[in-house]
ROSE-709458 format. One record per residue (C-alpha): x, y, z; residue in three letters. Coordinates in steps of 0.001 Angstrom, whole numbers, plus 500000, padded with zeros to 6 digits. Layout:
! residues N
XYZALA/...
//
This chain:
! residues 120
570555190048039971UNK/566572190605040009UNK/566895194112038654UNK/569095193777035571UNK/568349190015034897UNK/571719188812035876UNK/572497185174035867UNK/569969181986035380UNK/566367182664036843UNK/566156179540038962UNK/569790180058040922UNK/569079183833041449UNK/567252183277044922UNK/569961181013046559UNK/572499183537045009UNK/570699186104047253UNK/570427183862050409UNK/574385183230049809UNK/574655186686050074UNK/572243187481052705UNK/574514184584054599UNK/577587186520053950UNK/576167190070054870UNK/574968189133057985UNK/578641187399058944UNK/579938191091057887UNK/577537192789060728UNK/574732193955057573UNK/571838194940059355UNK/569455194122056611UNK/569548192867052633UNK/568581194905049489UNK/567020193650046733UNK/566261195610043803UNK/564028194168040793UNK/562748191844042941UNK/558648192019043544UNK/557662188331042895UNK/555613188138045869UNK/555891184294046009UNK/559741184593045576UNK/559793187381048543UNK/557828185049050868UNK/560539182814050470UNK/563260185054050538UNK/562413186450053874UNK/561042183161055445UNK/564830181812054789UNK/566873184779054876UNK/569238185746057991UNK/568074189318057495UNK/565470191698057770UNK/564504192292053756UNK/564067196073052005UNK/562522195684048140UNK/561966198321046038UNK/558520199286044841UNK/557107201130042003UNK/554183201401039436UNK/552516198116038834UNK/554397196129041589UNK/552335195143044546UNK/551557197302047407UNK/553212198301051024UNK/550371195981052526UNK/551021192637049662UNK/554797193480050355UNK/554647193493053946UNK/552367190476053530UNK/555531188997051948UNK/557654189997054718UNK/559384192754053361UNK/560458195193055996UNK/561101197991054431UNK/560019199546051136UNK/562003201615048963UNK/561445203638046257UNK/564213204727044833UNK/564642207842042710UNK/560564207235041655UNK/559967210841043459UNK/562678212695042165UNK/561699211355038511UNK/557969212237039433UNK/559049215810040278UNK/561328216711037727UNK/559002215100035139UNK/556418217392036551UNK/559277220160035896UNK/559498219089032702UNK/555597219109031988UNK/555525222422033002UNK/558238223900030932UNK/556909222377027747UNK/553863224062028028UNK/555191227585028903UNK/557467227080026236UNK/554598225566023874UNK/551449227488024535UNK/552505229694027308UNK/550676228692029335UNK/550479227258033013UNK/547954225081033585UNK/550901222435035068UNK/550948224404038004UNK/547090224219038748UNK/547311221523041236UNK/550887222377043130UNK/551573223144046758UNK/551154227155047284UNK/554256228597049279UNK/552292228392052810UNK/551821224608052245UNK/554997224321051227UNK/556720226302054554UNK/554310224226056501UNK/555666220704055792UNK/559131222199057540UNK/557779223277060779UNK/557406220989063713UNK/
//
């Protein structure tokens, strides 16, 4: 509803409380709420909502802190860090393509640092 714009504006919160209602009837553990980072519109959602609310964050949408200010209990991303890493990919291909060169690469994670976030 928030994310693609779906429906009229002012119904689209009790259309996600209906829901919320519903889901939590079903045995849902928690509601989902994509597009949504109106802080004023997520204080009310999750002062009135039966569940425990997730909202996805990105660039230029509050923080973790504003969101969990909001009430938000969980922040998603979605596919923001696979975009960041293949755009990186994609960065760095160009210019060994381009110039040949490799300058993309300065700033990565060497293959100890790497092998290091996988052990306990």
């Amino acid at each position: 509803m928030y994310l693609f714009g779906i429906g009229e504006e002012s119904g689209r919160l009790q259309d996600v409380l209906t829901r919320a209602a519903a889901y939590e009837r079903a045995g849902a553990d928690g509601i989902f709420v994509p597009g949504l980072l109106d802080l004023a519109v997520l204080g009310e959602l999750t002062a009135r909502s039966p569940l425990p609310v997730n909202a996805m964050a990105g660039p230029g949408g509050p923080g973790v802190a504003e969101l969990a200010k909001a009430g938000v209990r969980r922040v998603s991303v979605g596919t923001a860090v696979a975009q960041a890493a293949y755009t990186a990919a994609r960065r760095a291909t160009l210019e060994l393509l381009g110039s040949g060169t490799y300058e993309e690469l300065a700033d990565s994670l060497d293959f100890f640092q790497m092998n290091g976030l996988f052990s306990a």
